[in-house]
N, C-alpha and C positions, 0 to 999 in steps of 0.2 A: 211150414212143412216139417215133417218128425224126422230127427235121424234116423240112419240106419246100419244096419250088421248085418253079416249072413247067419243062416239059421243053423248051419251043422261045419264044421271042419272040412276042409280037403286038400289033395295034395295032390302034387305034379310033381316030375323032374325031367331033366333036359342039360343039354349044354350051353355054356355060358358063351355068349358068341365073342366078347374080346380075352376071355383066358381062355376058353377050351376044354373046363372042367367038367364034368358032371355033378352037375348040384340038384340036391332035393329039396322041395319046397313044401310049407304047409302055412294053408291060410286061415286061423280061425277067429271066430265071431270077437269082440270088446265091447265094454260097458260106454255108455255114450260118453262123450266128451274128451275121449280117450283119443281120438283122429285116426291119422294111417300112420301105423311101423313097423318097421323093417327090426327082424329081431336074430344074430347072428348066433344059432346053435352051438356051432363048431369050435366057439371061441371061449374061454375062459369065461365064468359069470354072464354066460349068455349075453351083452351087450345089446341094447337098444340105440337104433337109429329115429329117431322119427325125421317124418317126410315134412318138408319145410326147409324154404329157401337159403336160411342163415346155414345149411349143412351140405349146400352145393360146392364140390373142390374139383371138379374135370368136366369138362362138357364135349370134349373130344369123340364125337359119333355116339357120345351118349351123355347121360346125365349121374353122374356119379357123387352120392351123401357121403360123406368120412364128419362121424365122431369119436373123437377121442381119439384117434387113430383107427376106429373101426369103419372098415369100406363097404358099403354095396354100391352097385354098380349098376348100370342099363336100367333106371328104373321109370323111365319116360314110359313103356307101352303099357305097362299093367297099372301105372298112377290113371292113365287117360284112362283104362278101361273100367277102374274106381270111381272116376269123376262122372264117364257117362253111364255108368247105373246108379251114379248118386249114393253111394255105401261111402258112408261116414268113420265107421269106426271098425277099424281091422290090424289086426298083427300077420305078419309074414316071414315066419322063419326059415332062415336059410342056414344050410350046413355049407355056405361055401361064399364066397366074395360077390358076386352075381346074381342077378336074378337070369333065368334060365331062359334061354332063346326058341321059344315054340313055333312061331310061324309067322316072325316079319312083321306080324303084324298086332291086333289086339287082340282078333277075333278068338284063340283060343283062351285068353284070358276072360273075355268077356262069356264064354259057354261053362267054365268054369266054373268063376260069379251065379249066371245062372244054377246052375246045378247044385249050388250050394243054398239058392233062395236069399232074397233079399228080407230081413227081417225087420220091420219099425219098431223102434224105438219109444219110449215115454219119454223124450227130450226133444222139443223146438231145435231145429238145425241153427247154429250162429254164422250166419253172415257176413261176408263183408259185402254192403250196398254202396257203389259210386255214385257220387250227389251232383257231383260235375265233371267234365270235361278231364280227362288226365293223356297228357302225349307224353309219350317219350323215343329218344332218339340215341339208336345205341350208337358211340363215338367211335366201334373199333371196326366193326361191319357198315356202318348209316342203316341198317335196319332201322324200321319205323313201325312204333305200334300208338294204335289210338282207345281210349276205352270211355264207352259214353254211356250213363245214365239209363237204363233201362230196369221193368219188373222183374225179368227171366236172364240166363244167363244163356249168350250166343257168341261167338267166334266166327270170323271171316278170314284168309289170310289171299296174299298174291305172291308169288314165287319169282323171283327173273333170274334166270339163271343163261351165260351169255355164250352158249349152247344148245345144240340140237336134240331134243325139240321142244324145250323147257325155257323158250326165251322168254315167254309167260303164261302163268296160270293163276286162274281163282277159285278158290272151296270156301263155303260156307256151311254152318252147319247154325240152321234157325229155331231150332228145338232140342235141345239136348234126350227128347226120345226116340228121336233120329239117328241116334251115334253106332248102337247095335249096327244099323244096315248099310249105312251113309258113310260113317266115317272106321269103323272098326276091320272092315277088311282093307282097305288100304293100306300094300306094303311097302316098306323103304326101299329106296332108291338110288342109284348112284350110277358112275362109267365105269366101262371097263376098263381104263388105265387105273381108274382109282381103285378097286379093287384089286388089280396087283400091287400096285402099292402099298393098301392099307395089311396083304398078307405079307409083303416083304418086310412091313416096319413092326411085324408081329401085334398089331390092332383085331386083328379079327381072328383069334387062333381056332373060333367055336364057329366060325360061320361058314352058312350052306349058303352059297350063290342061285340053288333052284328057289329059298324061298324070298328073294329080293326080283327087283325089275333092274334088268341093269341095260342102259346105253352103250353104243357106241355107234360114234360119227361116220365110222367108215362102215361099207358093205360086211368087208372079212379082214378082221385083224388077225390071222390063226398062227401068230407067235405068240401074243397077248392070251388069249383062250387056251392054248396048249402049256402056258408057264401059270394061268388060275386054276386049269383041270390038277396039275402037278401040286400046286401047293394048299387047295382046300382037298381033296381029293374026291371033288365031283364035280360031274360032265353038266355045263352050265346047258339048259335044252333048249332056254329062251333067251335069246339075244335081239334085243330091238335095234333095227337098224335103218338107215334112209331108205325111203322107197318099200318099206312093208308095213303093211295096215296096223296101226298101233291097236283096234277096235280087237286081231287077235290075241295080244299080251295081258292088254291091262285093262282090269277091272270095270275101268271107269275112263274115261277119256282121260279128266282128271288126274288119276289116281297120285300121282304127285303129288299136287296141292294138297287134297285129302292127309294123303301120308304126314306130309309139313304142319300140317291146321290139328293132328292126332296128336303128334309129339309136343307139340305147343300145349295142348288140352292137359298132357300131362307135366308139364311142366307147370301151369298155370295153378295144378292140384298143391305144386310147393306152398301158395301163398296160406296153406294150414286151415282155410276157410271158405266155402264157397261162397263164389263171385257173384251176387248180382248185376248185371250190366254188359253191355255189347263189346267187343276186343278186335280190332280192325287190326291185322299186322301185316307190314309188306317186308318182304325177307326175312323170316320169320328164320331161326336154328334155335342151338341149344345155348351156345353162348348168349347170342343177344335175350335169346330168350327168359332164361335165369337173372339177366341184369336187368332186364325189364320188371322181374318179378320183383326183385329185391323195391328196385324204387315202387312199383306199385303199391308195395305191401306199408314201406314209410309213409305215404301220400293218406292211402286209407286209415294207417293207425294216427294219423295227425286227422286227420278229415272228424275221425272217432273223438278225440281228445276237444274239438270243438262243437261238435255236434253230439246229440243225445245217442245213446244205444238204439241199435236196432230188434226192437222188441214187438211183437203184436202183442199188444193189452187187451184181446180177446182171447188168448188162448188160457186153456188151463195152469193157474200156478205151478210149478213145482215144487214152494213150500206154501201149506196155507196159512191163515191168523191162526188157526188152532197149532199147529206145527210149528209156531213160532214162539207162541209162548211156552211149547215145550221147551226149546232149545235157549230162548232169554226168563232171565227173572221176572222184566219189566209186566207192569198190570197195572190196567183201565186207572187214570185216564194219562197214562205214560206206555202206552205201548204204541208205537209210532211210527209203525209198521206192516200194512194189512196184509199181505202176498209178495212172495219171491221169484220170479218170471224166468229168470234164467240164472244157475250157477255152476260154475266151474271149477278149475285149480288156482285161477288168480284173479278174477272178475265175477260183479252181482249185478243182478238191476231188481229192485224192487218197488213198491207202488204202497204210494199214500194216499185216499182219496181225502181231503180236505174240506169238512163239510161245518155249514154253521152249527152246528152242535156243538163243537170242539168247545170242550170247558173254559179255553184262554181268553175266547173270543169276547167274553164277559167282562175282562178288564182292560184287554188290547185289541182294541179300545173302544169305546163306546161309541157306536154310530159310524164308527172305521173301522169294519176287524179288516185286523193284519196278524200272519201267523208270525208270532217272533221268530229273529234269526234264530235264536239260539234254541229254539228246536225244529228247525229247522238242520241243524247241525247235529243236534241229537240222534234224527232219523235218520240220517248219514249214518251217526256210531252204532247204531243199530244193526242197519244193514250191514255194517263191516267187518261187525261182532259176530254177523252170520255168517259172513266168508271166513271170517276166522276160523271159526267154530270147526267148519266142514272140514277143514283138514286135521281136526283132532279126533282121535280112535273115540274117545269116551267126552264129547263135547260136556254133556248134564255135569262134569267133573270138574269145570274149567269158568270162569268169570272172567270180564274183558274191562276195566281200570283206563280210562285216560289219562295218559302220559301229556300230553301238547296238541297245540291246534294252530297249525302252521299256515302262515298264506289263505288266512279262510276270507272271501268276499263275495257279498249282497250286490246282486245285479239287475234283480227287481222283487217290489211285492209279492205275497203270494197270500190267496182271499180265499173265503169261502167259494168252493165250486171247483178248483183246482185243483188236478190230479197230476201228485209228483210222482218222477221216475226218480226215482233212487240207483245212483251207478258206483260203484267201489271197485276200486282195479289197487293188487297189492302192488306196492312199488319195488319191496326186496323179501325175499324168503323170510319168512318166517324162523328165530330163532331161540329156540329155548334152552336155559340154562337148570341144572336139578343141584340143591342143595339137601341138607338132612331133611328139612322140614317142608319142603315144597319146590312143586316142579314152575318155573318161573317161564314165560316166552315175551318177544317181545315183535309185532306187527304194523307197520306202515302203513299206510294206506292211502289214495286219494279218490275221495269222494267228488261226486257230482251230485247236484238237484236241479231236474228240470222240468219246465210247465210247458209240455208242447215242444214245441224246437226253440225253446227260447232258456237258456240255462240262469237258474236264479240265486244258486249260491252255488262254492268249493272250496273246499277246505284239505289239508292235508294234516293227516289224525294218525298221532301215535297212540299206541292202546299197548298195554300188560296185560297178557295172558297169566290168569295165577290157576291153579289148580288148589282145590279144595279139601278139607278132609271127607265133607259129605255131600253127595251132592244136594241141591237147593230142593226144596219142597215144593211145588206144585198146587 
C-alpha cells in the first residue's frame, strides 16, 4: 500500500483543554518517509517534535511528547484520527503547547483530514508486521494487551471499571475503514467527582464538560454540579445517572470502550510505523498504554534484526539498475545490485536476482556454482553506498572507500536461482570532517543478505565517504 499526505494545507484553532489557551493550528502535507510532527511555531527555531514513543513524558489524561524540552500535549485524538485515515506523512504546527480541544472526540479531526484530501504517495508504506504472539502486562495498572499475527491492522479493547455502569465493556474495531463511523465520534469519559477534581488540581483549565459523557452514581449530586458549573463556567446538560436510559446520552451503548480502543489507536500511532497485526487490550489508558508501546516497538525492532525486511518484491523500485548506476561507479559484471525497494533516512533493502549467467559462476565452481561470500558482501557495500549516498546534497560528488568488515558471517550457500534481499540499517550518523583539499565522512553500517526468510550472510561495514574534485563519468 502507498503512503500518504494530504493534498492542500489547513488550519483550525481552539482551546487547549489542560492549559486553557487558545492555540492555532496548521496541518500541511510532507514528503514520504517524513511520518507525523508536531512542529512548535511559537518557540524559538521553530522546534520539531516527532510523534513516536521514545518522546512520551506525561500521560496524565493525555499523552504528552517533550523534546528537548519542547512540549505538545493532548495528542492521543488527532494521532488516532491520522492512523484511521492512514495519512502517513504530516507536520502540525502549533503556536502554543497543546493541541487544541475540538470536540471530545476525533470526529472533527477526522472532517478536517477529509477536507484536506488524502493524497498517495510514490512510496510503499513501511511496516511493522508481528510474526508471533507478543503479550505484555503492564506492572503498575495489570493492564493486559495481547497482539497476534494478522494481514490487516485491528484493535479490540475491554474496559472494567469498578463503577457504575462501566463495570465492563468491549469495542472492536475490525477494519480500520470503520474508524470514521465506528470509532471517531466516541467521546471521552469520566465521573463527576472526578471532574471537579481534575478543575480543582488545574488539569483541565480548556475543558467544556457539554462535550465529554460524564457519570454519576447518584441520582442528584447538586453541590458537585454547582461547584463544575462554577469552575469550567458551563451548565453540564447531560448528566448520566441510575435509572435513565443511557440509549439517550451516548452515542453508542459502547461508547466508552470505543472512546478507550480511539485513544489506544492513537497512541499505538507512537510505534512511528503502521502495525500490521490484531492488539487485544483489557484496561487499556495512556500510561499502560505508552509502555506497551515502547516494549512493542523493542520486540518488533529485534523480531526485524532476525528476520528479513518487510518488503513486497512486486512492487515498483524506487531506484532502478539504470538509477543505480548513475549514483555508483561500479559496471557489468561488478554491478551487484539490480533495484532499490524501499529507502529512507537510515535503512535500504535492495534486490539481487542471482542467475547462472553470473561470470563467477565459471570458476566457483565448476559443476557447483556457489556465489562467493565475498560478493556477496560487496552487494551489501553497494547497497550501503546507496543509503549513504541519499543523504548527501550532491551524491555524483562523493565515492564510498572500505574502511573494515566487522563480524561478517556465512550462514548458507547461495546458487543460481536465488533472489537476495539486501537490508543496510546505519548504525550511527553519519559524520563528515572538511580539510583544504577534501570533504571527508565517515559511515557504519550493518548489512544483511537474505534468500527468503532464511538470512545467508552479515557483516558490519565501515565505508569513507571522500568527496571528489569531479564528479565520475558515466
Amino acid at each position: 500500500m502507498q503512503q500518504h499526505t494530504i493534498r492542500r494545507t489547513i488550519q483550525f484553532e481552539g482551546v487547549g483543554l489542560h492549559t486553557g489557551i487558545p492555540i492555532k493550528a496548521v496541518l500541511l502535507p510532507m514528503p514520504v518517509h517524513t511520518g507525523i510532527q508536531f512542529q512548535r511555531v511559537d518557540l524559538p527555531n521553530q522546534p520539531i517534535v516527532e510523534a513516536v514513543v521514545a518522546h512520551v513524558a506525561a500521560t496524565e489524561r493525555n499523552t504528552m511528547l517533550v523534546k528537548e524540552s519542547v512540549q505538545v500535549a493532548t495528542t492521543e485524538h488527532i494521532l488516532a484520527a491520522l492512523a484511521g485515515l492512514e495519512i502517513d506523512n504530516l507536520c502540525i504546527q502549533l503556536d502554543g503547547p497543546e493541541i487544541p480541544d475540538l470536540d471530545g472526540c476525533a470526529v472533527a479531526f477526522v472532517q478536517l483530514l477529509l477536507e484536506a484530501e488524502r493524497l498517495p504517495q510514490e512510496a510503499e508504506r513501511k511496516t511493522f508486521k508481528i510474526r508471533e504472539k507478543f503479550t505484555y502486562e503492564d506492572p503498575i495498572t495489570a493492564s493486559y494487551f495481547e497482539v497476534y499475527p494478522d494481514a490487516a491492522y485491528s484493535v479490540q479493547c475491554t474496559i472494567a471499571y469498578p463503577r457504575w455502569p462501566l463495570e465492563q465493556q468491549y469495542a472492536i474495531l475490525r477494519n480500520i475503514a470503520y474508524f470514521p463511523a465506528e470509532i471517531a465520534p466516541a467521546r471521552t469519559f469520566l465521573y463527576l467527582d472526578e471532574v471537579a477534581d481534575l478543575y480543582r488540581r488545574g488539569l483541565v483549565q480548556g475543558g467544556d464538560p457539554t462535550k465529554a459523557v460524564i457519570f454519576s452514581e447518584r441520582t442528584l449530586n447538586q453541590e458537585l454540579l454547582e461547584e463544575v458549573t462554577r469552575l469550567s463556567g458551563k451548565q453540564i446538560t447531560q448528566l448520566v445517572t441510575p435509572g435513565q436510559p443511557l440509549a439517550n446520552v451516548l452515542r453508542y451503548p459502547n461508547e466508552p470502550a470505543r472512546h478507550k480502543l480511539l485513544d489506544l489507536m492513537g497512541d499505538v500511532a507512537l510505534l512511528g510505523r503502521p502495525l500490521l497485526g490484531k492488539i487485544e487490550a483489557h484496561k487499556p489508558g495512556h500510561g499502560p498504554n505508552t509502555r506497551f508501546i515502547a516494549a512493542l516497538q523493542r520486540f518488533l525492532q529485534r523480531q526485524e534484526t532476525k528476520g528479513p525486511p518487510i518488503c513486497d518484491l512486486q512492487a515498483p523500485p524506487c531506484i532502478t539498475a539504470k538509477e543505480i548506476a548513475q549514483r555508483l561507479p561500479h559496471r557489468y559484471p561488478f554491478q551487484l545490485v539490480d533495484k532499490i525497494m524501499q529507502l529512507d533516512a537510515s535503512s535500504i533493502v535492495g534486490i539481487k536476482n542471482v542467475t547462472i549467467n553470473e561470470p563467477f559462476f565459471q570458476g566457483h565452481f565448476p559443476g557447483e556454482p556457489v556465489m562467493p561470500g565475498v560478493l556477496q558482501v560487496e552487494a551489501l557495500a553497494q547497497t550501503g553506498g546507496l543509503l549513504v549516498l541519499h543523504s548527501i546534497p550532491d551524491p555524483a560528488n562523493y565515492l564510498t572507500y572500505f574502511l573494515s568488515i566487522d563480524r561478517c558471517k556465512f550462514r548458507r550457500v547461495v546458487v543460481p536461482g536465488d533472489t537476495l534481499v539486501l537490508h543496510c540499517q546505519l548504525l550511527t550518523a553519519i559524520k563528515f570532517s572538511t580539510t583544504e583539499k577534501q570533504s571527508i565522512g565517515i559511515a557504519k553500517v550493518y548489512g544483511r543478505v537474505f534468500v527468503g526468510m532464511h538470512l545467508a550472510c552479515e557483516a558490519v561495514l565501515l565505508a569513507q565517504i571522500v568527496k571528489q574534485h569531479a564528479a565520475y563519468i558515466n
